[in-house]
C-alpha positions in Angstrom: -8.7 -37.5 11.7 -6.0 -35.8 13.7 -3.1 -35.8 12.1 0.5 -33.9 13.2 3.4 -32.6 10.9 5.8 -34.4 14.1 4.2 -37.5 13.0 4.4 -37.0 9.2 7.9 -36.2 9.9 8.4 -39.1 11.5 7.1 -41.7 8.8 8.8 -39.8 6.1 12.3 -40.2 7.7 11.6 -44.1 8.2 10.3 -44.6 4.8 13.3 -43.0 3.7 16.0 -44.5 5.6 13.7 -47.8 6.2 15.5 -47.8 9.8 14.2 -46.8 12.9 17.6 -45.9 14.4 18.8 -43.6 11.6 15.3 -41.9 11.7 16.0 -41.6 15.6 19.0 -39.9 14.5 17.7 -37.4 11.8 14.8 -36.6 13.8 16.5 -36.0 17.6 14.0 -38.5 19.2 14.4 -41.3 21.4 13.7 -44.8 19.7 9.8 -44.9 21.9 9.2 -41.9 20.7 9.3 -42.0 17.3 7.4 -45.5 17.8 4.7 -43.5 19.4 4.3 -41.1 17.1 4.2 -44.0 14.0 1.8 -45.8 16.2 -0.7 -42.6 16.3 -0.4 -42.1 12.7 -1.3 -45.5 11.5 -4.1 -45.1 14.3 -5.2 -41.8 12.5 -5.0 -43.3 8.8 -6.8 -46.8 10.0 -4.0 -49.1 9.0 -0.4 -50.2 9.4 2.1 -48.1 6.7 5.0 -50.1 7.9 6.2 -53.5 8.7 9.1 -53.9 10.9 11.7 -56.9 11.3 14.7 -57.7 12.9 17.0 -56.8 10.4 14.5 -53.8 8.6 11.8 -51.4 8.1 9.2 -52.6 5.2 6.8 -50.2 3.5 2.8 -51.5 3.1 0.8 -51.1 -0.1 -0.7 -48.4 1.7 2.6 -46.8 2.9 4.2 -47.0 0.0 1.4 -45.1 -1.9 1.1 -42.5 1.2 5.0 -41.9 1.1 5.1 -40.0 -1.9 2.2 -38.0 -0.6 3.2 -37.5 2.9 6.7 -35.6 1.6 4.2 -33.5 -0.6 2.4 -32.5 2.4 6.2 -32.0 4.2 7.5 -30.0 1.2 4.3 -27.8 0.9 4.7 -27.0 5.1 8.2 -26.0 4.7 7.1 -23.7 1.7 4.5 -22.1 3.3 6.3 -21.2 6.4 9.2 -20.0 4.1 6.4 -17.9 2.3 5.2 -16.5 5.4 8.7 -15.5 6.5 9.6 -14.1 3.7 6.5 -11.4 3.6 7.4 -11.0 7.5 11.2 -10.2 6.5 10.5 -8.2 3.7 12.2 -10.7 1.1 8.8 -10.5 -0.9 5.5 -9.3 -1.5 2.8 -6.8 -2.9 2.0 -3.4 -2.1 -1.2 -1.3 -3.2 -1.3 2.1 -2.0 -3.5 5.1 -3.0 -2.3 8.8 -3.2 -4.3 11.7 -4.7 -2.3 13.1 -7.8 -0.9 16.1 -6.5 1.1 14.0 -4.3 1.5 11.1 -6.4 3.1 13.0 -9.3 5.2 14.9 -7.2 6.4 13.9 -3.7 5.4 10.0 -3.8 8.5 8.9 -6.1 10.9 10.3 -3.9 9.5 8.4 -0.7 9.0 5.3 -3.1 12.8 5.3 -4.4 13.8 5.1 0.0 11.4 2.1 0.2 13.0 0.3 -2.4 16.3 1.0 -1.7 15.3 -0.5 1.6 13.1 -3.7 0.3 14.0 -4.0 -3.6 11.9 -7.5 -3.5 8.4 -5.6 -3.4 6.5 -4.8 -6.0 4.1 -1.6 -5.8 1.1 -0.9 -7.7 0.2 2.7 -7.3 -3.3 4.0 -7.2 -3.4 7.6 -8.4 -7.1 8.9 -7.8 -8.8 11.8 -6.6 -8.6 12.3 -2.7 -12.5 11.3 -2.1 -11.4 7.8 -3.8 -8.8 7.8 -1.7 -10.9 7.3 1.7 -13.3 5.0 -0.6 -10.2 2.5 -1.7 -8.9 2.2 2.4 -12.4 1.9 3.8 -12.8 -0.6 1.1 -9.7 -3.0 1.5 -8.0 -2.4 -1.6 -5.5 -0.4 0.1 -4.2 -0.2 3.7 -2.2 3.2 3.4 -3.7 6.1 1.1 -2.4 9.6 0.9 -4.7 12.7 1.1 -6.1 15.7 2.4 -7.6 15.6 5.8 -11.2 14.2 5.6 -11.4 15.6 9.1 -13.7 13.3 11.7 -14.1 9.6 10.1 -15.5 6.6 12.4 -13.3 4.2 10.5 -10.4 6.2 9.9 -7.3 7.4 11.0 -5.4 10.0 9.6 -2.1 11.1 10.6 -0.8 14.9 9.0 2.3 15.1 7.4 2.5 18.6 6.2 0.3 21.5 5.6 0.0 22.4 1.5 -1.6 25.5 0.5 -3.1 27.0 -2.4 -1.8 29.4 -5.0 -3.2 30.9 -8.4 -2.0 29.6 -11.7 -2.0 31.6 -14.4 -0.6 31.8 -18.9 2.7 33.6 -18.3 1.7 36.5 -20.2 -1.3 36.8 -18.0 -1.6 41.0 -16.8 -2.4 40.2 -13.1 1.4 38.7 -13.3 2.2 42.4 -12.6 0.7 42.8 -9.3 3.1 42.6 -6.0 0.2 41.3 -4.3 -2.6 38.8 -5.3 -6.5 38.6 -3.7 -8.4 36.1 -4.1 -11.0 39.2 -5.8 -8.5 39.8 -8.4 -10.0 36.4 -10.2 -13.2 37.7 -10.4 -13.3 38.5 -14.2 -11.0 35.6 -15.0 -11.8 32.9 -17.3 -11.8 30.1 -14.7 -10.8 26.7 -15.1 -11.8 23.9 -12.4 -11.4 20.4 -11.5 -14.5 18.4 -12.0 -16.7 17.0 -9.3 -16.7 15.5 -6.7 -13.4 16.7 -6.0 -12.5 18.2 -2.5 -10.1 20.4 -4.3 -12.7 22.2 -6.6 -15.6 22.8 -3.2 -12.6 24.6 -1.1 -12.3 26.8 -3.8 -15.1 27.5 -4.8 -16.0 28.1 -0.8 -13.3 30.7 -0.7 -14.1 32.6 -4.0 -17.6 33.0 -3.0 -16.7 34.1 0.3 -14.9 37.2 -1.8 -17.8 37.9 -3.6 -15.9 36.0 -6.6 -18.7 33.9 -9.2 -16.9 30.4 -9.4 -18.4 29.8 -13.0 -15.6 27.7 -14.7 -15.4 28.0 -18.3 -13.3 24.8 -18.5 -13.2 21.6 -16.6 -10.7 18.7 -16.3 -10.9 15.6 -13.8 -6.4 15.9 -13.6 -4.5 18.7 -12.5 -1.9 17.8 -15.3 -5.0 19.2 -17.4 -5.7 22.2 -15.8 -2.2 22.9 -15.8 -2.2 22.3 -19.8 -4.9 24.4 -20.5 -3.1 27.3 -18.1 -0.4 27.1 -19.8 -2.2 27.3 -23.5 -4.1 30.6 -22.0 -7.6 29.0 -21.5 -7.5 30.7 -18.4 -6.4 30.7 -14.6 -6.8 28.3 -12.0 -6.1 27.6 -8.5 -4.4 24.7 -7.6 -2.1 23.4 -4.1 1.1 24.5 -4.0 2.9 20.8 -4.3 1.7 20.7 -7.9 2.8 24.4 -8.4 6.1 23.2 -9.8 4.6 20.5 -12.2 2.1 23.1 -13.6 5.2 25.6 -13.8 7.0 22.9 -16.0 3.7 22.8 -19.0 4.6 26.5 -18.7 1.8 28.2 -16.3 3.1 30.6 -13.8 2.1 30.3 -9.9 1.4 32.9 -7.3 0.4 33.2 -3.5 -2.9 34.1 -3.1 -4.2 36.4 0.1 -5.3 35.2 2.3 -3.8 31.9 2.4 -5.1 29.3 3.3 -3.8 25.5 3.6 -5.4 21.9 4.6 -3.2 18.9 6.1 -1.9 16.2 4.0 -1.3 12.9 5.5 -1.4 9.3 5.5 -4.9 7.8 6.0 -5.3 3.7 7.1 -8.4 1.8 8.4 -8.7 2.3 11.9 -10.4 -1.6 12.5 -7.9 -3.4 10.8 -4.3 -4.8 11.1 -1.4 -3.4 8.4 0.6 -6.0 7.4 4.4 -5.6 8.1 5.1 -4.1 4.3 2.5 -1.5 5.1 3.5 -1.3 8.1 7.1 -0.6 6.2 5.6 1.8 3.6 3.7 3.8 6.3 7.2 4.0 8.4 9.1 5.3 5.3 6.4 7.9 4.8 6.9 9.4 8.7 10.3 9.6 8.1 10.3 11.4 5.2 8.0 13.4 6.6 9.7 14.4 10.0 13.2 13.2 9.4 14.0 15.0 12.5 12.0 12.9 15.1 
């Protein structure tokens, strides 16, 4: 059964005006037209819906019943096509989108308050997870944009940098090494350590660097969130070392950050499924993020 909406449309205005002429009218079709197009659909359905005289138009049994159903269909078309333009426009819609913590309790509202300034009809659900979750959520679907550190090389994957971060010690604000101009990465090496928990990208780069110093990464604390670690900084558990766009949350619980030498820093950026289409809020999001980024290109 091949059915069109023209042809729908065309029984619907009849049955409602029961005249062919004023259906001509409302519909913008010559008189053999419209006839055509109620002669396919009664073909289609396997039976006359209308009856017509000299003087009017007369609904069947069976048109009368399919009337009321035929503007159902009509009124559900119209919606969806409204629907569809309204996620195309912006008007409406749903927005997941994954960030690591460090960025999510930090720089993410800022970009969030310009996207809803911009579209204040969508609603956003944000992920906060560790950067490793991050990949897993946009490989997975559950996201199309995601916010972390460079995963370097990934077949499915693109990432595209925003900014370099880098990292810096935290430390109890009455903590001695405080005193020193200069701070090594050595200088850790009889501190009480505290680390994020595995697997977390975060806690192998660091531990990487300290054993490149000859430094024993043997925490004697572990948390999952850098809110934690910056808690148990701050109550003199020990030191830590964290990036540097957290330093000023940790600084707020009442730890006390310093560059570390040498530095060293890893790309943050914006990480999407290389295979698959964004939709146009995505697509928005992802926009909002680049320009916020590099508000100068």
């Amino acid at each position: 059964m091949n059915i069109t909406i023209r042809q729908l449309q065309a029984f619907v205005a009849v049955a409602r005006s029961r005249s062919f002429a004023e259906a001509c009218t409302h519909m913008h079709l010559s008189q053999p037209a419209l006839s055509i197009a109620i002669k396919n659909l009664e073909e289609a359905v396997g039976g006359k819906l209308l009856v017509r005289t000299t003087r009017s138009v007369v609904l069947t049994p069976e048109g009368e019943e399919f009337y009321p159903r035929a503007k159902q269909l009509l009124q559900d078309w119209e919606r969806s096509l409204e629907d569809v333009s309204d996620l195309f426009a912006l008007r409406r819609g749903k927005l997941n989108i994954a960030a690591m913590p460090t960025f999510a309790g930090t720089l993410l509202p800022s970009i969030l308050g310009r996207f809803q300034r911009r579209h204040p009809n969508i609603n956003v659900t944000v992920h906060d997870v560790v950067a490793e979750q991050v990949l897993e959520m946009v490989r997975g679907g559950r996201v199309e944009v995601g916010i972390t550190f460079d995963p370097g090389e990934q077949e499915d994957l693109d990432f595209l940098p925003l900014f370099s971060d880098r990292f810096v010690a935290a430390f109890p604000a009455d903590h001695p090494l405080l005193s020193k101009k200069k701070l090594h990465w050595r200088d850790l090496h009889h501190c009480a350590f505290i680390a994020l928990q595995r697997p977390s990208s975060i806690r192998e780069q660091v531990s990487e660097m300290m054993s490149r110093y000859d430094v024993t990464f043997a925490p004697s604390f572990e948390a999952h969130q850098l809110v934690v670690v910056g808690r148990m900084v701050a109550e003199g558990l020990g030191v830590s070392v964290v990036p540097a766009i957290s330093a000023g949350q940790l600084e707020e619980m009442g730890a006390v950050c310093r560059t570390l030498s040498p530095q060293i820093s890893r790309n943050i950026g914006i990480v999407s499924h290389r295979r698959r289409a964004r939709s146009t809020v995505s697509e928005a999001l992802y926009q909002v993020i680049v320009e916020w980024a590099k508000p100068g290109e």
